[in-house]
N, C-alpha and C positions, 0 to 999 in steps of 0.2 A: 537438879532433876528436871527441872522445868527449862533448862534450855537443850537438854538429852531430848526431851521428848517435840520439841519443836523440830531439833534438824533431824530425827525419825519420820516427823511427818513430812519432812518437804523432802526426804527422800523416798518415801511410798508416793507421792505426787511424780516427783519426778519419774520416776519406774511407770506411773498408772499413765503416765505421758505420753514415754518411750516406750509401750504396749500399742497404744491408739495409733501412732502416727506409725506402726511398721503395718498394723492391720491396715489401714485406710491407705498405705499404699502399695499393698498387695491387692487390693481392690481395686487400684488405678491401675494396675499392669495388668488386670484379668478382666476389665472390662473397657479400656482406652481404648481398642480398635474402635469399639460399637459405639461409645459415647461420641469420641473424636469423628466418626464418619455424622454422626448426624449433628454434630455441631458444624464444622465444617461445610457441612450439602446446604445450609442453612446461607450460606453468602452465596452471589447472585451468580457474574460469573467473570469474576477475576480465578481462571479456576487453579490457578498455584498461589492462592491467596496475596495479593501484588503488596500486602502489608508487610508481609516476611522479609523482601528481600529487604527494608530497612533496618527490618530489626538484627536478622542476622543474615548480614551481609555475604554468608559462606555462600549461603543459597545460590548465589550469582553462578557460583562455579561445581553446583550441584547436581548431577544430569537428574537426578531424580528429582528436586526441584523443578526442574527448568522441562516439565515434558506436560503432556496435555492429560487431564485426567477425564474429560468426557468429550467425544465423538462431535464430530465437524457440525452434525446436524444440530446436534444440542445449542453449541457456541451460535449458529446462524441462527436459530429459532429466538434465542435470548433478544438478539440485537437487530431482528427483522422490522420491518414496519408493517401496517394493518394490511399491505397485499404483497408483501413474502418478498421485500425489495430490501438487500446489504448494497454497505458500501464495503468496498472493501480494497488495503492496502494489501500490499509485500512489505517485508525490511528486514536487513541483512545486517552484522554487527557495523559496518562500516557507516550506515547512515544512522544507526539507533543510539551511536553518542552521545552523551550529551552538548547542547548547544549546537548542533547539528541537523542534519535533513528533519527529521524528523519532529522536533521542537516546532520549525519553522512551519512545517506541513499543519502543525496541532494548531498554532496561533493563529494560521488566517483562517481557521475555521470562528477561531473565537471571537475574532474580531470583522468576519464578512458580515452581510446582511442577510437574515436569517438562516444562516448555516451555523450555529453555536450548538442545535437544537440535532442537527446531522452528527453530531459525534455519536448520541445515543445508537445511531444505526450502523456506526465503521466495527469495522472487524481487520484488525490487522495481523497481518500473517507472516510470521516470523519465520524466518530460514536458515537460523541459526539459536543455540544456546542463550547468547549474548543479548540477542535480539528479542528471544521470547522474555526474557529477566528483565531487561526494561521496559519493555512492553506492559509488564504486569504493574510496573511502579508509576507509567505515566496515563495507562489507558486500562477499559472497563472489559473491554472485548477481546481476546487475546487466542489466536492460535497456532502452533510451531509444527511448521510443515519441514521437518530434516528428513536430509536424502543424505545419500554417496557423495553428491557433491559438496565441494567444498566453496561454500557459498557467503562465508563469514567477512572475506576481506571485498574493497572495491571490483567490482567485476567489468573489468574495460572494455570497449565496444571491440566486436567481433572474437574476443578471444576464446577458445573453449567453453571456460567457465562462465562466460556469458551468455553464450550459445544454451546451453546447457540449462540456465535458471530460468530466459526466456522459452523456452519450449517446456519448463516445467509446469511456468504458468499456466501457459495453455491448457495444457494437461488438466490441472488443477482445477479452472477456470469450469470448464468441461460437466466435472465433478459436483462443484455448485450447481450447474444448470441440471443436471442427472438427479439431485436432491430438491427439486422444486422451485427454486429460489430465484430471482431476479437478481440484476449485480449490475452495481456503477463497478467497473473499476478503476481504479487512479493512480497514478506513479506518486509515491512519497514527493518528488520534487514539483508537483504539480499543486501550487496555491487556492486555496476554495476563496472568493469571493461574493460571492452571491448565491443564492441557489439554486440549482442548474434543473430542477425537476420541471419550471413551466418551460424553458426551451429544448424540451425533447419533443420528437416528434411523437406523437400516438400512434402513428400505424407500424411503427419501424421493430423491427425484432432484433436489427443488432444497429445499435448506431455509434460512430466514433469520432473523433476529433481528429484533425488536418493538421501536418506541418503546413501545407498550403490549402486553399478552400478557392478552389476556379470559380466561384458564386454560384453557384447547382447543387443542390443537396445531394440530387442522385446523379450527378456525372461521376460515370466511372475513372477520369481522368484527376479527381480533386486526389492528392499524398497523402493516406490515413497516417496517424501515429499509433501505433498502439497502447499509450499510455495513459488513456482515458477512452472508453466508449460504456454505455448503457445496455445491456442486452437482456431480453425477457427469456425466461424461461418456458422455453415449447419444443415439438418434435420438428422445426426448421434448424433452430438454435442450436439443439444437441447433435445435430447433425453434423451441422455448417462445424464447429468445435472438432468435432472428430474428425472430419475431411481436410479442415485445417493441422490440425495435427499430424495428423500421414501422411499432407505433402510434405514435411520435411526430407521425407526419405526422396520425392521426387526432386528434393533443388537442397544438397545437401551444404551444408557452409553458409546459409546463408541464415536469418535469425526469422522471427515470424511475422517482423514488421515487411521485411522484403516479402516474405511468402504469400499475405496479405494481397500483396503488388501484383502479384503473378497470379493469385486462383479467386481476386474480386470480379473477373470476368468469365470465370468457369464455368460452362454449362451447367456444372453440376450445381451452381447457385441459383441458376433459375430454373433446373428441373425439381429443386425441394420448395422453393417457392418462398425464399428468405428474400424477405424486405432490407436491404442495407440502405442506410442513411449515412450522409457524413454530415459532421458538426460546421459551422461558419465558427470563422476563428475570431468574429466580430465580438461572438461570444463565449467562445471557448478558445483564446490563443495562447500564445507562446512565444520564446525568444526565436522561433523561427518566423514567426509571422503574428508580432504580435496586436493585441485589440487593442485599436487605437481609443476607443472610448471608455475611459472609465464609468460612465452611466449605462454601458451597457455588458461589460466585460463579466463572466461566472465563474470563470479560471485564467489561469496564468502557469503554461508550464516552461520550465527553464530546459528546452528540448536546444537542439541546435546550441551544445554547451559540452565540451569533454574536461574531466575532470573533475572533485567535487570540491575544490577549494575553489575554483571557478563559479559552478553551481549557489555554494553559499554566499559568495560574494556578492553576486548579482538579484540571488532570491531573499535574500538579507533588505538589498537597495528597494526591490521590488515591494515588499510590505513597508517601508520607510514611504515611499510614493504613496499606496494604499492608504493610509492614514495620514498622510497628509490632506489626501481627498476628502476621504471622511470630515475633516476639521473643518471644509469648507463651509460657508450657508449656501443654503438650496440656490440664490440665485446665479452664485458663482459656478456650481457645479454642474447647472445647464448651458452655462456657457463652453465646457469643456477646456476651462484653462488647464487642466494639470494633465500630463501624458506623463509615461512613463520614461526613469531614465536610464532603461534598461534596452537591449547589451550593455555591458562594458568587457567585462572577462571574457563574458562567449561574445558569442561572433551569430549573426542574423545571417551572415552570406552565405549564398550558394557554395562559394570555396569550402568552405566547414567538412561538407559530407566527403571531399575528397582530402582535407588535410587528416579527418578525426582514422581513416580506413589507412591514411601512410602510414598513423601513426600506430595502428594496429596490426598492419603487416611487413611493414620496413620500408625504408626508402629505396630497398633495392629494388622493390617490383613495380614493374612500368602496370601504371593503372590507364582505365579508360574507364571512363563515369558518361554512365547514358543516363541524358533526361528527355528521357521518349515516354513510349508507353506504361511503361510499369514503375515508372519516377525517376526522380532523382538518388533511391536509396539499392538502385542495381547496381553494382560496380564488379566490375570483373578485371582480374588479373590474369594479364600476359606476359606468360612464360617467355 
């Protein structure tokens, strides 16, 4: 009788059990929206939670995952500094690999001199699925700018799809200044060393960095690159942005570093009254012309380079130098014994611009490359 009336009770337990746990999760399914939204709103602003894709890994391949759940303004306001200034990348699945562009982009900020503290202010902007998903798992700031374009794989110099990503930028670019905001912005393959905020100019509303720097800040003759410049946010800027933008239609084929080339001398730049500056590559250089001083260098970008197995090879080398330097004592590093042993894969020569365009339009088409007035990066094909 007494063991009758035990397993009676451990089965009214069990029953009073399996009552609680069907109530308590009918309560989970009729109030989960509202809970989950404000638990959720409660993280900063990895905003597709960048914990997720660890845990479950489908995510990666989830468009609903992988989308943005609060507006550009919100992402830039998170990650601004005290006077409204982002840094801000692109990356496409082809560089957000891992052990790739991207890694290498995050480590010299870690390891520059104080640039560790700039991450808090990057904002990268993903142009693909791929891209936004690792982005959430490596960095804090995260937004996924998809279009039409198909922007996920390498995008080679001059080819549509290149064409295409670069004048989205712009666009985009545009957009930031329209919402108030200041903006470095920087190419993933471009190394942070140092930080670049005491060598900007003050009076300058758009200022950018030189394949070449003829030694004049404001000669119109120095080669901007477009993959690093500063620009403030004002009615010159948003201007200058838009005018840029819509000479595409005037010089169609060509990308917007060429365009650059062509309307840095346009009246219509000194009728709005935009300050341009270009960068000295003393401090801001690259494999096109790069800074020979490690005590004075802020970036390093691997420009005058096609290919990305090239790219890493050389930007790989390029942070092995870096830290090398670093390890030095102070007296040695005024000495400047250590340079850079960079090219190897790219190529610093003038040839480059005309080998990287064969090789994006064929060897069948007889080129001629002018370096007159509007650079070295006009190249026109004769039919």
């Amino acid at each position: 009788m007494l063991r009758e009336a035990k397993v009676l009770h451990l089965r009214r337990a069990l029953a009073a059990s399996l009552i609680f746990a069907t109530v308590s999760l009918s309560c989970l399914v009729l109030f989960g929206d509202v809970d989950s939204h404000r638990l959720f709103s409660s993280f900063p602003s990895s905003y597709s939670l960048s914990g997720l894709p660890s845990i479950f890994p489908y995510a990666y391949n989830d468009p609903v995952a992988t989308s943005n759940e609060y507006p550009l303004e919100k992402v830039l306001n998170e990650a601004a500094m005290k006077d409204r200034t982002v840094i801000l990348t692109t990356l496409n699945e082809a560089w957000a690999a891992p052990n790739s562009v991207i890694d290498l982009f995050l480590e010299s900020f870690r390891i520059g001199v104080r640039t560790r503290t700039l991450l808090n202010h990057l904002v990268i902007i993903a142009l693909d699925q791929k891209a936004f998903a690792r982005c959430q798992v490596i960095h804090t700031h995260c937004f996924s700018l998809f279009s039409e374009g198909d922007f996920h794989k390498e995008a080679y110099f001059m080819t549509p799809r290149y064409l295409m990503m670069m004048w989205r930028r712009i666009d985009f670019l545009r957009s930031v200044l329209e919402l108030g905001y200041n903006f470095v912005f920087t190419d993933t393959d471009i190394m942070w060393f140092r930080d670049p905020f005491p060598q900007f100019h003050l009076d300058a509303d758009f200022q950018i960095a030189c394949d070449h720097f003829t030694g004049s800040f404001d000669d119109v003759e120095n080669r901007p690159n477009g993959g690093f410049n500063f620009v403030k946010s004002n009615n010159r800027s948003i201007e200058f942005y838009k005018f840029w933008y819509s000479s595409r239609e005037a010089y169609p084929g060509y990308h917007d570093q060429d365009v650059l080339n062509f309307i840095k001398v346009h009246p219509f730049i000194t009728a709005i009254g935009l300050k341009m500056r270009f960068l000295d590559t003393i401090n801001f250089g690259g494999l096109c012309e790069p800074s020979r001083d490690l005590n004075q260098v802020c970036t390093m970008h691997a420009n005058c380079c096609f290919g990305i197995d090239s790219k890493l090879h050389d930007l790989r080398i390029m942070l092995q130098d870096w830290k090398h330097y670093l390890s030095l004592p102070p007296s040695l590093k005024k000495l400047s014994v250590v340079s850079w042993r960079v090219p190897q894969k790219c190529s610093s020569s003038e040839g480059w611009y005309a080998d990287r365009v064969r090789h994006a339009c064929g060897q069948g088409n007889q080129l001629k490359v002018f370096f007159g007035e509007v650079g070295m990066d006009e190249v026109r094909i004769l039919n």
